[in-house]
C-alpha positions in Angstrom: -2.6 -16.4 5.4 -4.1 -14.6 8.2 -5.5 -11.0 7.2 -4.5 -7.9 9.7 -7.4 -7.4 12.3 -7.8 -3.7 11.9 -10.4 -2.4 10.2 -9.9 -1.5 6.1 -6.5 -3.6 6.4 -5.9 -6.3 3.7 -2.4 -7.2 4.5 -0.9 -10.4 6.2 -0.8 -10.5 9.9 2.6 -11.0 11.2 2.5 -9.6 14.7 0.7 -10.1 17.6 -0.1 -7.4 20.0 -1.1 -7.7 23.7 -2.8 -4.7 24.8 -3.9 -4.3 28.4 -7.0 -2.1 27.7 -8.3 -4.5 24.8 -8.3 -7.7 23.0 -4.8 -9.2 21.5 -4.9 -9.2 18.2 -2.8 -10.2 15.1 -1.6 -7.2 12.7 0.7 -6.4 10.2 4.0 -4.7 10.8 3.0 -1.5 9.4 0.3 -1.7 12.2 2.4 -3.3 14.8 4.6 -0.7 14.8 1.9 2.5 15.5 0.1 0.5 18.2 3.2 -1.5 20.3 4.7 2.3 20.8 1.6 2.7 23.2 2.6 2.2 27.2 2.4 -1.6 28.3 1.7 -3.1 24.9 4.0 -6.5 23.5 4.2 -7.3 20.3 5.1 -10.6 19.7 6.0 -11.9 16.4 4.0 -14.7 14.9 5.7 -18.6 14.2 7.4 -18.3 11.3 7.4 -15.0 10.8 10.1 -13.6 13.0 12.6 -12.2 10.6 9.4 -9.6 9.7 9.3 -8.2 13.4 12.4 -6.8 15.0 
């Protein structure tokens, strides 16, 4: 199990985001969904794990 990236987050990673301004990194959905609503960003689920992203 990979952990969410941001910070204080203890849930599994499901998602990964591309962000133009920043590093890609792996969240979970709940995060996923706040920061691939930003301009530019792709959230690409993770192998295995695409019936968690839609």
């Amino acid at each position: 199990m990979v952990e969410c990236a941001e910070d204080g987050c203890e849930d599994e990673a499901v998602v990964e985001v591309h962000v133009p301004w920043a590093d890609d990194r792996r969240v979970c959905t709940g995060h996923a969904r706040v920061i691939a609503r930003q301009d530019g960003v792709v959230a690409d689920p993770l192998d295995g794990y695409e019936g968690e992203w839609p």
